[in-house]
N, C-alpha and C positions, 0 to 999 in steps of 0.2 A: 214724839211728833207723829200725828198721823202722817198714811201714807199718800200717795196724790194719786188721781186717776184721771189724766189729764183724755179727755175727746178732743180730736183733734179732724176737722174736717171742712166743710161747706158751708151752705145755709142748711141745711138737715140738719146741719151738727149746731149751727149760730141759734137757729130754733129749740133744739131740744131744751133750754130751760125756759119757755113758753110754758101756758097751763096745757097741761095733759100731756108735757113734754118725756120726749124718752131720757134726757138729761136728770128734770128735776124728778123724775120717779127713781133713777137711780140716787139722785142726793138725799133720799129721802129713807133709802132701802139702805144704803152706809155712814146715814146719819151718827155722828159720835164716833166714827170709827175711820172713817177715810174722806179725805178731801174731793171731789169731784169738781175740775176745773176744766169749764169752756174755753175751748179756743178753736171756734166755728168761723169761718168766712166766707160770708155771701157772696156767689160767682166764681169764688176760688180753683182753680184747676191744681193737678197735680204738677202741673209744671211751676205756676206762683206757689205754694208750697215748698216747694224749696228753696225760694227765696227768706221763707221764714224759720227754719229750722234752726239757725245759729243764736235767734233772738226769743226764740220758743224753750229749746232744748239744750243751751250751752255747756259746749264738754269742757268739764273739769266740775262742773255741779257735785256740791256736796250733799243735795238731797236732791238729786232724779226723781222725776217718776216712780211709780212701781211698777204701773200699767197705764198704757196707753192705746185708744182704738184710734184707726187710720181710713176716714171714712170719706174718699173722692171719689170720684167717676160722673157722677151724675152728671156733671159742665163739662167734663170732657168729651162724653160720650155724642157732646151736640154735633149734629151735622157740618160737614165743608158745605158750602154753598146756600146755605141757608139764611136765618136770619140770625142764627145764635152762633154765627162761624168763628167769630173772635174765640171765645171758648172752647174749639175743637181742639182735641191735642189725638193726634194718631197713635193707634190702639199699643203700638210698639212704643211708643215712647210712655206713654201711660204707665207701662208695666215696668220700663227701666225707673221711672222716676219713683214708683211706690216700694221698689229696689233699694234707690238710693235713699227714701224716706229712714224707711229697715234697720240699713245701714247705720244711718247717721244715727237711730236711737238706741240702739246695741253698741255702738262708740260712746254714745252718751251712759249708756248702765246697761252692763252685757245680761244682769238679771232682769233687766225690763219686760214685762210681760205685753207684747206688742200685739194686737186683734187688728185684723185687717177685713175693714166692710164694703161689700159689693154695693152700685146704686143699686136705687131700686128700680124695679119694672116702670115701665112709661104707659099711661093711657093717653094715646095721641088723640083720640076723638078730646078728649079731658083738655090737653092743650091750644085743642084747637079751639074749643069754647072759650075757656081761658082770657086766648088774647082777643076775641070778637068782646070779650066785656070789657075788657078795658080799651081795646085801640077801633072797635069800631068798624068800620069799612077798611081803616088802615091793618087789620089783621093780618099777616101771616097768611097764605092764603097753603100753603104746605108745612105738616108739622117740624118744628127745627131738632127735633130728636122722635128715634121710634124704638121700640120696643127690644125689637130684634138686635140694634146695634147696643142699646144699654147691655143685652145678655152678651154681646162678645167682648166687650169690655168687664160683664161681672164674672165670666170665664178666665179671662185671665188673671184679674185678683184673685182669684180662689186656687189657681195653677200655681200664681208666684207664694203663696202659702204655702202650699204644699211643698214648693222647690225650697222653700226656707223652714221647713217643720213649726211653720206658725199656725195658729187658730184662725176662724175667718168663718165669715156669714155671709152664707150668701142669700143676700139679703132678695134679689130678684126671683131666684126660684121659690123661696121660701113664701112670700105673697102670694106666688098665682098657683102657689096649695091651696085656696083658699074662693071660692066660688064668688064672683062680684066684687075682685079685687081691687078693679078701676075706679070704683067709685067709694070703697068700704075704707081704704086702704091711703089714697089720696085724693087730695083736696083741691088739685088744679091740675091733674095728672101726673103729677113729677113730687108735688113737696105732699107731707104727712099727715094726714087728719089725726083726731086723739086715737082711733084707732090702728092707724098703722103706726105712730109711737111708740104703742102698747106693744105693735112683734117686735121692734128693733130693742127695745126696752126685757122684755122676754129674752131677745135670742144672746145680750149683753150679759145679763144677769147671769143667765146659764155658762156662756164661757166662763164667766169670770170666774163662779163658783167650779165647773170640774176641773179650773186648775189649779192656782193656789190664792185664790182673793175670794171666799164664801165670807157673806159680811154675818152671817151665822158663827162663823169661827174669830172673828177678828175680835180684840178686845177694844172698851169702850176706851178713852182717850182719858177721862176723868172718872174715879167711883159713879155709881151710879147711885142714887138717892137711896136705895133701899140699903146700901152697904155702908154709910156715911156713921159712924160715933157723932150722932147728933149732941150728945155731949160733952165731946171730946173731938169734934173735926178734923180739928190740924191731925190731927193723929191717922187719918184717913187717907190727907194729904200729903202726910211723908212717906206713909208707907207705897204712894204711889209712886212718887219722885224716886225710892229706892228702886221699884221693879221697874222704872221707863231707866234707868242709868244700867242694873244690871243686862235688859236688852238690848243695848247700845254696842 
């Protein structure tokens, strides 16, 4: 059986198998070799999140994950008093809940390889156009997230990694390396044009590979056509079913 690489997050994450998606370039990069499964939800906070962890991730699973990235903040990092306050989750609780995220998938397979992603940076001017094209005069007349508070939230994912020796992207600093990030990067200030896919997708790829999931190294699930006894097949295919039971 291949292995699974479940993404697990927001609308970031519900988008990424879109075209030019940071998802479908990964399903594309572990084609034949590992499963890459969405499980993104649009507005999602790290607090609903946990409400889905028992029906996502259920312990006693006898094929876990192998790897799993953990990619919220963006909805929570929205302002109190704003128009997106529903969605606020204080910065303390954010980090206990990406905690007990952690947790719950180390309960679920203590060899789970868990990636933990910062939002991204916010272009408020970007937001703020945004909502004047779709709502009009009825816009938002103050942006309902800004820049600065998405970076105190993507500080603290990258700390509670650290506090738990996990991998992690920080996904915010990483963009505004990058001159004309607000508009290069995304597409309504907050979600990902094909180009900022392209870093989350890069910066995915790379963890995965300097730990132990290089889809370079992983074997293909079935022969591959060039190795097939085209007159003798089954024989190709036993000899696989041997080596997938010896690695069992």
């Amino acid at each position: 059986m291949r292995p699974q690489i479940v993404l697990f997050g927001d609308s970031i994450t519900q988008q990424s198998f879109s075209s030019g998606g940071w998802g479908a370039a990964l399903t594309d990069t572990y084609a034949r070799k590992a499963d890459i499964v969405l499980r993104g939800y649009g507005g999602y906070t790290s607090r609903l999140a946990l409400f889905l962890l028992q029906y996502l991730f259920p312990l006693g699973s006898e094929k876990p994950p192998a790897a799993t990235t953990v990619f919220f903040g963006a909805n929570d990092a929205a302002l109190a008093g704003r128009t997106s306050e529903r969605q606020h989750v204080p910065v303390k609780e954010y980090k206990d809940n990406l905690r007990r995220i952690v947790h719950h998938l180390k309960e679920c397979s203590s060899t789970m390889l868990v990636v933990l992603i910062t939002p991204p940076p916010v272009d408020e001017e970007g937001r703020m156009q945004y909502a004047k094209s779709v709502y009009g005069e009825k816009a938002m007349e103050q942006p309902e997230r800004t820049n600065e508070m998405s970076g105190v939230y993507a500080s603290q994912c990258v700390e509670l990694a650290r506090e738990l020796g996990l991998p992690s992207i920080n996904l915010w600093a990483k963009m505004q390396e990058t001159e004309g990030w607000q508009k290069k990067f995304l597409s309504d200030g907050l979600h990902l044009t094909a180009e900022g896919n392209a870093v989350v997708y890069r910066e995915v790829e790379r963890v995965l590979t300097e730990t132990w999931l290089p889809a370079s190294e992983l074997p293909y699930d079935f022969p591959h056509h060039s190795q097939i006894d085209w007159k003798n097949p089954e024989k190709s295919f036993q000899q696989q079913q041997c080596s997938s039971s010896s690695s069992i």
